[in-house]
ZALO-261040 format. One line per field, with one value per residue (C-alpha): residue number from 1; residue in three letters; chain; y, x, z. Coordinates in pm, 1 decimal. Each point is the difference from the previous one (the first is absolute). Layout:
<recs>
pos = (NUM	...)
code = (ALA	...)
unit = (A	...)
v = (Y	...)
u = (X	...)
w = (Z	...)
</recs>
This chain:
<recs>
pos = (1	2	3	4	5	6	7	8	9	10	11	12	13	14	15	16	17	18	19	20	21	22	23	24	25	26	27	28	29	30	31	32	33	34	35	36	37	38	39	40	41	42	43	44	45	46	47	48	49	50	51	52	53	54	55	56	57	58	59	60	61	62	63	64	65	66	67	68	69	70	71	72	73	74	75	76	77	78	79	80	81	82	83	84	85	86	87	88	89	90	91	92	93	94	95	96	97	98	99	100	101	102	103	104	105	106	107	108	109	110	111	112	113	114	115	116	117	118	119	120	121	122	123	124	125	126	127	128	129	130	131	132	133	134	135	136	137	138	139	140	141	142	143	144	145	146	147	148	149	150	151	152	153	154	155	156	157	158	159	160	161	162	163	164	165	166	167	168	169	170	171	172	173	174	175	176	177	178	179	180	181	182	183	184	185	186	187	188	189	190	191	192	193	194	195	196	197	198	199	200	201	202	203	204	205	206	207	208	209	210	211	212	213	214	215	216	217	218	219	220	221	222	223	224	225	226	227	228	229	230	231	232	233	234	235	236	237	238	239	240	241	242	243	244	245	246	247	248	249	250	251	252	253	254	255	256	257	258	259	260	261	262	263	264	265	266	267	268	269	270	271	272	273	274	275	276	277	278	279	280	281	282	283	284	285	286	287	288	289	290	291	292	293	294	295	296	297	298	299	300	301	302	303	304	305	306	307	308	309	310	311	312	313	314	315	316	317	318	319	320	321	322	323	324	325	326	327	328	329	330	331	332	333	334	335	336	337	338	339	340	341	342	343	344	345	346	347	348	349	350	351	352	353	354	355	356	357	358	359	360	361	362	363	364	365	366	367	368	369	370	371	372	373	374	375	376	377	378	379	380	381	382	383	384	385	386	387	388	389	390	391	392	393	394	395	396	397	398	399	400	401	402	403	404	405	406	407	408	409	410	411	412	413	414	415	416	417	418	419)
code = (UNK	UNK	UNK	UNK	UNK	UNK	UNK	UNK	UNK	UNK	UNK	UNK	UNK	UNK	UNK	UNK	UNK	UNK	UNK	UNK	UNK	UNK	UNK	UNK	UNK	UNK	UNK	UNK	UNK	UNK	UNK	UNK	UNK	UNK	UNK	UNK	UNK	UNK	UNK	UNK	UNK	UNK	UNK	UNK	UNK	UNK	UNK	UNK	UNK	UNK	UNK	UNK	UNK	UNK	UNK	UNK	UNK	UNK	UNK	UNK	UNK	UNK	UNK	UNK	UNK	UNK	UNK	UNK	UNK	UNK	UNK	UNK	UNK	UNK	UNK	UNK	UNK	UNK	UNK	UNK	UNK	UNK	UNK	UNK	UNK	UNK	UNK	UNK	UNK	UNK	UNK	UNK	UNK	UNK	UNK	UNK	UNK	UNK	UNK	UNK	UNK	UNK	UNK	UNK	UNK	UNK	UNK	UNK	UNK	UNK	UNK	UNK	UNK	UNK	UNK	UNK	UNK	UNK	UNK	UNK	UNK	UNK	UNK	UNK	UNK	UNK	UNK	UNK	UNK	UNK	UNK	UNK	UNK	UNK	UNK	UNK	UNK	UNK	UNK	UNK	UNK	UNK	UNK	UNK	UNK	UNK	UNK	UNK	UNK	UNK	UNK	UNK	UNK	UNK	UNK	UNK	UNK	UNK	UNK	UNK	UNK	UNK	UNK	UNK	UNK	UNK	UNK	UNK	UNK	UNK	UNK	UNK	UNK	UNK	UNK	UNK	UNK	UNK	UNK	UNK	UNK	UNK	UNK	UNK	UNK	UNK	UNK	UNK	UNK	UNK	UNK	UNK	UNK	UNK	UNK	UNK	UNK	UNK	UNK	UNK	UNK	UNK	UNK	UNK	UNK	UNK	UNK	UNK	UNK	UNK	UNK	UNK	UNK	UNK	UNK	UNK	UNK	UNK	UNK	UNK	UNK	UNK	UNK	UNK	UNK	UNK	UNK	UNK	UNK	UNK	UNK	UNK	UNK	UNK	UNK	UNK	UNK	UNK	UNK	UNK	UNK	UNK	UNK	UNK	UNK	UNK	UNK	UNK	UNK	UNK	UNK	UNK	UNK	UNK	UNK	UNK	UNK	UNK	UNK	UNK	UNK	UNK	UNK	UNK	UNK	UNK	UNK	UNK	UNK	UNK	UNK	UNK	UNK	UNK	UNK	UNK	UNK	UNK	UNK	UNK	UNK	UNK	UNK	UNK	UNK	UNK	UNK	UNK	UNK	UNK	UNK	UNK	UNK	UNK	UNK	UNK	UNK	UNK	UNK	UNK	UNK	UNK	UNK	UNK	UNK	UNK	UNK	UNK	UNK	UNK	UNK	UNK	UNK	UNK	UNK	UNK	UNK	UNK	UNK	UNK	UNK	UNK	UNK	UNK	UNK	UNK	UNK	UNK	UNK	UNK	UNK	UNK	UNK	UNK	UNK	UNK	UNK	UNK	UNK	UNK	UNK	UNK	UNK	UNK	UNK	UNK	UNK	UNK	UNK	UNK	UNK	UNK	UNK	UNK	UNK	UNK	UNK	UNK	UNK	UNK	UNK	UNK	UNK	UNK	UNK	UNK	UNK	UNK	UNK	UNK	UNK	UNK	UNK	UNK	UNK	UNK	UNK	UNK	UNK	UNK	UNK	UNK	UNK	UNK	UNK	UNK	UNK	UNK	UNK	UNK	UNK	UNK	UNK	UNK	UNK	UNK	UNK	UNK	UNK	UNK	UNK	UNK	UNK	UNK	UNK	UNK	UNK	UNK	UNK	UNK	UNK	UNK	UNK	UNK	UNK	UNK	UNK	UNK	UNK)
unit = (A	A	A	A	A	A	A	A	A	A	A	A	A	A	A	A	A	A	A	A	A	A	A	A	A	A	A	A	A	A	A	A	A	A	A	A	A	A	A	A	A	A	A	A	A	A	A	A	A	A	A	A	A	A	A	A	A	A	A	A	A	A	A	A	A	A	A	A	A	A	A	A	A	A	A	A	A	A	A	A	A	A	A	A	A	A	A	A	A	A	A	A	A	A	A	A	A	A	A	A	A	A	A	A	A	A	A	A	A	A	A	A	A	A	A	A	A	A	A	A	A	A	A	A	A	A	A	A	A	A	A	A	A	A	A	A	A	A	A	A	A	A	A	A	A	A	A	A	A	A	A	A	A	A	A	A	A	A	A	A	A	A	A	A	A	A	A	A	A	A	A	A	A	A	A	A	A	A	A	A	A	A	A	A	A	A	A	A	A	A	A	A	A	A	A	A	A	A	A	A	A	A	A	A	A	A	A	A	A	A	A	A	A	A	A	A	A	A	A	A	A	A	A	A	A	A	A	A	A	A	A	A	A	A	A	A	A	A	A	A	A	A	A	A	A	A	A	A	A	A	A	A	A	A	A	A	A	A	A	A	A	A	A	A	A	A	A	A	A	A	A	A	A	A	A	A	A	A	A	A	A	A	A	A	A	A	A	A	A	A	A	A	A	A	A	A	A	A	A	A	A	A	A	A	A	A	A	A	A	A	A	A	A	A	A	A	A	A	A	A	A	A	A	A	A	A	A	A	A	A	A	A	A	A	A	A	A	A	A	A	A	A	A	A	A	A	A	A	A	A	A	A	A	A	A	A	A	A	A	A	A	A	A	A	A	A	A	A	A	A	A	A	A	A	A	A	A	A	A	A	A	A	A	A	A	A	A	A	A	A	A	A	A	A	A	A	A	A	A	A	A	A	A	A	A	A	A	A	A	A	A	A	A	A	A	A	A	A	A)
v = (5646.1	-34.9	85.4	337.2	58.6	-77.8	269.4	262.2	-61.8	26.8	285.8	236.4	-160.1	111.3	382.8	5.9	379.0	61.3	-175.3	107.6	353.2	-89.8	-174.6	316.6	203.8	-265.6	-12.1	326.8	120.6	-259.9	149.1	346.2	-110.3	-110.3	235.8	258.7	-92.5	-119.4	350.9	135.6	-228.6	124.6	353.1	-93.6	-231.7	284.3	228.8	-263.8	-49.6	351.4	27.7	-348.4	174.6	298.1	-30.9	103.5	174.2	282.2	356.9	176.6	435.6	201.4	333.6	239.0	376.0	220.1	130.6	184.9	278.8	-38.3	179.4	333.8	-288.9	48.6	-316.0	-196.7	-44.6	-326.0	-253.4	-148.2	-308.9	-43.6	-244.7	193.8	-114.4	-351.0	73.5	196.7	-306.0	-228.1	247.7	61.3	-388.8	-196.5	-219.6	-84.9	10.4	-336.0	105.0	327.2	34.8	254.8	85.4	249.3	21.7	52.9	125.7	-291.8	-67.3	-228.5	-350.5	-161.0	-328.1	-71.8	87.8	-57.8	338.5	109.4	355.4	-88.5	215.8	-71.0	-18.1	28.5	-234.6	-166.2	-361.5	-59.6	125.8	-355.2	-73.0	333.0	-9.3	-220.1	-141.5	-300.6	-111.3	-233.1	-92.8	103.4	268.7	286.1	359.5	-23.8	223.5	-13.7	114.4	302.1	70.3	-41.9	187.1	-310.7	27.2	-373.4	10.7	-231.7	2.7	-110.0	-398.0	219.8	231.4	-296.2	-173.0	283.8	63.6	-320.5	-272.0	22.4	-44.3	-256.5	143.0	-88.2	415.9	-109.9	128.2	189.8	391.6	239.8	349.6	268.6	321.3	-43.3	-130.5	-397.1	-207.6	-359.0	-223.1	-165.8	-134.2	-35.7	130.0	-98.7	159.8	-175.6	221.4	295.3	217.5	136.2	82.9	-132.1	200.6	-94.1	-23.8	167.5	90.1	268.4	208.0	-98.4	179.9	328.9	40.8	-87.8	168.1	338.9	-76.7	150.4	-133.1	3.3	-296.4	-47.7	-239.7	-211.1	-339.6	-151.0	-326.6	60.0	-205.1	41.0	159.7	-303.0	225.9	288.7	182.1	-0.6	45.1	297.8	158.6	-117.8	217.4	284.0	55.0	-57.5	284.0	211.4	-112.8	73.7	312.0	136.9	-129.1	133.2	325.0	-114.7	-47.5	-357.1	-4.9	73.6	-368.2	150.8	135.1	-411.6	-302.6	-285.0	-410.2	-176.0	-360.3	-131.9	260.6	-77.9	-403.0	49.9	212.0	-205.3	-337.8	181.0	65.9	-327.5	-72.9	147.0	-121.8	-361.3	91.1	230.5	-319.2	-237.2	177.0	-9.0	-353.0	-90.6	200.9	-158.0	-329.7	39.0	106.9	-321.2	-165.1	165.9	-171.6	-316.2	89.1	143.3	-322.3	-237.8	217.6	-1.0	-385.3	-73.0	157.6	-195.9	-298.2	69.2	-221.9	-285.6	23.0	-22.9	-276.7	-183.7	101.4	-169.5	-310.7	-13.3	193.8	96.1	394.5	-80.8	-151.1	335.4	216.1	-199.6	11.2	375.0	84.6	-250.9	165.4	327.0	-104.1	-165.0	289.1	242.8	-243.0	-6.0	334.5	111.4	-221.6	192.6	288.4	-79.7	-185.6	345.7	242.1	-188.8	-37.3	387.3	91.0	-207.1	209.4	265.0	-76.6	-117.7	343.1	232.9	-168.7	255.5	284.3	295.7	387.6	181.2	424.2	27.4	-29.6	-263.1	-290.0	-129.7	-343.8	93.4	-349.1	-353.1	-363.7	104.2	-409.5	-171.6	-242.3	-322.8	-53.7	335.7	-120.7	-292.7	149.9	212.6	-267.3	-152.6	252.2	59.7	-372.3	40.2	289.9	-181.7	-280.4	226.1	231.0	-394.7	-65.9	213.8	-32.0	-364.2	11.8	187.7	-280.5	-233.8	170.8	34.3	-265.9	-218.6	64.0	399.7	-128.7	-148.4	286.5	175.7	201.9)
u = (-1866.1	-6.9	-337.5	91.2	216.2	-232.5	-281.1	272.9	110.7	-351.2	-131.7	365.4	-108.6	-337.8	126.8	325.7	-80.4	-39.3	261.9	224.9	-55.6	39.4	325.2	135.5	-59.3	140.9	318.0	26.8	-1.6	284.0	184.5	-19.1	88.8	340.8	62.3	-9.3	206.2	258.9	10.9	-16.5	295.1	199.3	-37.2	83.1	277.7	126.0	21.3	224.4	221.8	86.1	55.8	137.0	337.1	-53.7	43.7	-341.6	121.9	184.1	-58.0	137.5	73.2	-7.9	77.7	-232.3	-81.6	-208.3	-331.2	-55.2	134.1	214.5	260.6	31.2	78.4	-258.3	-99.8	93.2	369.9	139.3	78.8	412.9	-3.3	382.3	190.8	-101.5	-307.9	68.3	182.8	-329.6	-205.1	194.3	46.8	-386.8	-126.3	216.9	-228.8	-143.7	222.1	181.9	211.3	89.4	78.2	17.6	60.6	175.5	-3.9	253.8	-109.6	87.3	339.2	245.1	78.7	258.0	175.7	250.3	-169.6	-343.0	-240.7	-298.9	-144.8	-176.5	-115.3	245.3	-200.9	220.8	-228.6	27.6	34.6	-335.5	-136.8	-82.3	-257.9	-127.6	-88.2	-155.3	418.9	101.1	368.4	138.1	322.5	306.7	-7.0	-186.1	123.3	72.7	139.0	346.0	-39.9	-253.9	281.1	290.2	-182.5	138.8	-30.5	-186.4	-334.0	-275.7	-151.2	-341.2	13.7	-94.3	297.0	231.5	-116.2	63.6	329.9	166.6	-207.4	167.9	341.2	-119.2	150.7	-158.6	-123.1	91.1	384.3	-38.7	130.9	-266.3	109.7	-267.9	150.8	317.0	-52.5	79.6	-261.5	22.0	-334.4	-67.7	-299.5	-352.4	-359.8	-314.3	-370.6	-333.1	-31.3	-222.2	263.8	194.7	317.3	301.1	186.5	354.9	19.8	269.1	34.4	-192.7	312.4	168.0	-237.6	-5.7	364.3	92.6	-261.0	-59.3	-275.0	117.0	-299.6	-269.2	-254.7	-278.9	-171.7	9.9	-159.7	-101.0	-94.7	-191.2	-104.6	-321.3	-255.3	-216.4	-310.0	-110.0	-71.2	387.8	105.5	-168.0	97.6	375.6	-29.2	-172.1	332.7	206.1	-113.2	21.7	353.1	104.0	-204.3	198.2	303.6	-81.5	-241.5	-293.6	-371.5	-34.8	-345.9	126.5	-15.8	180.6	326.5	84.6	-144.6	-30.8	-81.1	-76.2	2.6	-189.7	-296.6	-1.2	-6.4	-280.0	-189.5	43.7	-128.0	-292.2	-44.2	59.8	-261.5	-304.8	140.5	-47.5	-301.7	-161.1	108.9	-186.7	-322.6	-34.6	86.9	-275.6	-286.4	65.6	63.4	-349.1	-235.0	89.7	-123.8	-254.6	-61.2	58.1	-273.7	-230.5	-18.9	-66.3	-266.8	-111.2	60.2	-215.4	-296.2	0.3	16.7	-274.2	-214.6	252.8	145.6	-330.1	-65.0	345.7	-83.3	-372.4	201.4	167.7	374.3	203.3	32.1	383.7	-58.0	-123.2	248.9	240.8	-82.0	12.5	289.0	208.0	-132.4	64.0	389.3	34.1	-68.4	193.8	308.5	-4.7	-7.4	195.5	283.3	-17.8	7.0	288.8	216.7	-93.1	127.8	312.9	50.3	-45.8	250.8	286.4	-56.0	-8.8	352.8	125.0	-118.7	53.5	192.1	261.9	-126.0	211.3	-39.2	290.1	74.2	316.4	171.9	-107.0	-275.6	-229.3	-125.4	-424.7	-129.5	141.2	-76.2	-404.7	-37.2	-246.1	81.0	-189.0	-116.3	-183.2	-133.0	-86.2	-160.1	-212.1	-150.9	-57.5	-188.9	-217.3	-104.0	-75.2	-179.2	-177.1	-113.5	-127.1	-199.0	-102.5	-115.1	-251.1	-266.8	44.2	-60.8	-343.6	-57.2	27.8	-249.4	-254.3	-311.4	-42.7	-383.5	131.7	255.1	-274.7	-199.2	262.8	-3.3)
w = (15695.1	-389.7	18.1	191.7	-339.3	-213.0	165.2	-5.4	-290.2	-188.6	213.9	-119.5	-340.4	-1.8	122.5	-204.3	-26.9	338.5	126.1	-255.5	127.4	359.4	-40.4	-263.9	321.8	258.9	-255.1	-53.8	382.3	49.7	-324.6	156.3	298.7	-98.1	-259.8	257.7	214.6	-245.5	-90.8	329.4	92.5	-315.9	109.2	430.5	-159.7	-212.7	356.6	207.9	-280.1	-32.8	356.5	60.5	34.4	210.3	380.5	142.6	319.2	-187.6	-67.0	-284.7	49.4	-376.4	-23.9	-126.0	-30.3	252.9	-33.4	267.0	135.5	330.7	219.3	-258.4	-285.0	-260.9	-199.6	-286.0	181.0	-86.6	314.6	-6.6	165.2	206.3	182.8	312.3	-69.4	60.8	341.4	109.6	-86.5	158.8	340.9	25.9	-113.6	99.1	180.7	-321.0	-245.1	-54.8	-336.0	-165.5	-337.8	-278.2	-377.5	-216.1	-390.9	-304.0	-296.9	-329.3	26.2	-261.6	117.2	-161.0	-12.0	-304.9	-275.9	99.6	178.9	115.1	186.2	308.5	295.2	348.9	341.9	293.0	268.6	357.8	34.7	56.2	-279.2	-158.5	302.0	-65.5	-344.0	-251.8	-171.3	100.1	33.4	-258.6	37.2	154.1	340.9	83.3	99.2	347.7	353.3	-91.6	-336.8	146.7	231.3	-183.9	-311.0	-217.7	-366.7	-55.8	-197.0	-84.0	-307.3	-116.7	-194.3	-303.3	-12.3	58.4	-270.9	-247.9	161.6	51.4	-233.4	-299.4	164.7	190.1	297.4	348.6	143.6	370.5	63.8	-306.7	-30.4	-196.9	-110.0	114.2	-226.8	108.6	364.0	53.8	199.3	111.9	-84.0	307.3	-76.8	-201.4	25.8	-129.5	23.9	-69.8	-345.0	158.6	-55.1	-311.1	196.0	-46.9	267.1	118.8	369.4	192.4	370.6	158.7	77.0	-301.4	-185.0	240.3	-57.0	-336.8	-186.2	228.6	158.9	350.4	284.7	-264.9	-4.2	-252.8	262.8	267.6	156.7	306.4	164.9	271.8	299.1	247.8	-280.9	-5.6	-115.7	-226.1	319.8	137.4	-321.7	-17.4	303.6	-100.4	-325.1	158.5	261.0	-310.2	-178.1	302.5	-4.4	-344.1	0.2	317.1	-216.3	-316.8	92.3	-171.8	151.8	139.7	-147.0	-364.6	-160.0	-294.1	179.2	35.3	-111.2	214.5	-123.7	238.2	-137.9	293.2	30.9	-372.2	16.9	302.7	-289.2	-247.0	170.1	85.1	-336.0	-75.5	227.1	-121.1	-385.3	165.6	175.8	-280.0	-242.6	219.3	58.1	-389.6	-30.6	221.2	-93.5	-370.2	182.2	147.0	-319.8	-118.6	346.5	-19.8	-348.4	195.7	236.6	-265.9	-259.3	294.2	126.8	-377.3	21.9	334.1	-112.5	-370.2	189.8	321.2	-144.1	-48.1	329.6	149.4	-203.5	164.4	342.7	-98.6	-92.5	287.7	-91.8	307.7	3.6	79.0	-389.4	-118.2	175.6	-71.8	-434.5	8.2	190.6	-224.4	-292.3	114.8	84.3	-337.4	-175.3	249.9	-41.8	-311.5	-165.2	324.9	-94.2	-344.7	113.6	219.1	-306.6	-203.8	229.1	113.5	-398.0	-31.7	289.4	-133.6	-364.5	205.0	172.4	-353.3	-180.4	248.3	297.8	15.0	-144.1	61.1	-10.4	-179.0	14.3	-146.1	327.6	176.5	-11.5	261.5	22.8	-22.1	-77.9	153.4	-14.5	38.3	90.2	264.2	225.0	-94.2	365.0	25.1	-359.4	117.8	358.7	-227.6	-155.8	262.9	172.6	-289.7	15.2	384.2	-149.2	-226.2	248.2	174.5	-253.5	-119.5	386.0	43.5	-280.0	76.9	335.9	-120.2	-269.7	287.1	223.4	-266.0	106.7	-249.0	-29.2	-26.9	-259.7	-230.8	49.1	-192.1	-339.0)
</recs>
């Protein structure tokens, strides 16, 4: 076996060159490899965090203006979403709706509490607004039916607000009354978002909101879970009699996309995977064609290496040396050197993706009124590292395997024939 070595050893040292250049590319496809899917990951793992929070199965309705003509109503009219449209929904789907919820907006208002302020925006909402949105609940309760019903005056603010409000005092915010200019609100309980948003809004029921501050039946939208769209297909059909519904409601052309806009989050998600998808896929296909220049490389230098050496494996074969021998001296050498510079490559790009995830692990996109997570932890698992160095090797064996098998069928009096 030492001898084995020792051949390898001198024929790489004799070739440094060549071999040098064949294991850059063998390294480098492995490098690529892994870089690119670290960065494909950052970008996928950017996607799910952003809509870790979100409940798939919901649709979202907008209001928007007309664009079209309809009924003797020219266009540009602007579309007023109402309570009445929730019963409608609820009347016509109710076989897949499983909750209904909706929102309505104050303009800034002052918060107080002692001496301590702050102007924040009110949304009245349902009580299942936190599975419907990307806020999490933090610590005390939630808005629930008997406040909706009762049109309580609780709210719950955002962990942000609270702090400003009652951290200085040192005052626990749950139990706590807040002045909103001039009206007295009990904090029931904290929010918290995953930093996506710049709002700080203070929480307050639905119907709360509708009364206090004027807003008769007026909505500024509404949300859905929904139950039995398992595909894009169903989900289009679902929107399709929506908009015949709220266009009968509203007198605007079902097939104006403007008059209302719809998100659905699932249509969306199914979109987005397949996006994801051919990232992955697109990701891949590059990974392997550079993956297989350098096994090529493999191939090439024993090819290269087989016909140097005719003549002195025709001289072995002349002495009696097994083929298996033969075979068996250039596949090893062609693993060695696929190993090797495969496992630096490897080391290299697994040492590039954690910079990567240290420079720009969370890398954020701000516009002044919100920011969106665009980059996150671009890593690689080590066992698809690890699996792709691996198949290179089996690769490499391979691209090794065949010009030996040709060294081996070589005759010897052929072989010594040989230039």
């Amino acid at each position: 076996m030492y001898d084995i070595w020792q051949e390898i050893y001198s024929t790489i040292k004799r070739n440094k060159l060549r071999t040098c250049l064949t294991g850059f590319a063998i390294a480098w496809g492995i490098f690529m490899l892994i870089v690119l899917l670290g960065a494909g990951n950052g970008i996928i793992h950017a996607f799910q965090l952003e809509s870790k929070d979100l409940a798939y199965n919901s649709i979202k309705i907008f209001a928007g203006r007309t664009t079209k003509p309809f009924d003797g109503l020219k266009e540009g009219r602007r579309i007023q979403l109402d309570n009445r449209d929730l019963d409608n929904t609820l009347e016509n789907f109710d076989d897949n709706i499983i909750t209904m919820g909706a929102t309505v907006y104050q303009s800034t208002q002052n918060v107080s509490f002692g001496k301590e302020y702050v102007n924040i925006g009110l949304a009245g909402v349902y009580p299942n607004f936190l599975e419907m949105e990307s806020s999490t609940h933090h610590s005390g309760r939630f808005i629930n039916e008997i406040d909706l019903n009762e049109r309580r005056k609780v709210i719950v603010l955002h962990k942000r607000t609270a702090d400003v409000l009652f951290e200085k005092s040192r005052t626990e915010p749950i139990g706590q009354n807040v002045n909103i200019n001039g009206t007295i609100f009990r904090v029931v309980g904290l929010y918290t978002d995953n930093g996506t948003s710049a709002d700080n809004d203070g929480l307050i029921p639905f119907s709360t909101l509708q009364t206090i501050y004027g807003k008769g039946d007026k909505l500024h939208n509404f949300v859905f879970s929904t139950k039995g769209l398992e595909s894009e297909a169903l989900n289009d059909n679902f929107e399709e009699k929506f908009r015949n519904m709220m266009g009968s409601s509203h007198r605007f052309d079902p097939s104006d996309k403007s008059a209302i806009h719809i998100w659905n989050r699932f249509t969306q998600y199914l979109q987005s995977q397949g996006a994801m998808g051919i990232l992955r896929t697109a990701i891949w296909v590059i990974g392997i064609f550079t993956l297989l220049s350098g096994i090529v490389g493999v191939s090439n230098i024993m090819l290269i290496t087989v016909k140097e050496r005719t003549r002195e494996f025709g001289i072995r074969k002349a002495l009696g040396a097994k083929p298996s021998s033969i075979l068996f001296l250039i596949i090893v050498e062609s693993v060695v050197i696929t190993t090797f510079f495969g496992y630096i490559g490897m080391v290299a790009g697994i040492g590039a993706t954690e910079w990567m995830n240290s420079a720009f692990g969370n890398q954020t996109m701000d516009n002044g009124i919100w920011s969106s997570t665009v980059f996150h932890d671009p890593t690689v698992d080590l066992s698809i590292a690890i699996q792709a160095t691996l198949t290179l090797i089996i690769a490499g064996t391979l691209a090794g395997f065949f010009p030996a098998r040709k060294a081996v069928l070589i005759r010897p009096i052929e072989a010594l024939r040989a230039d």
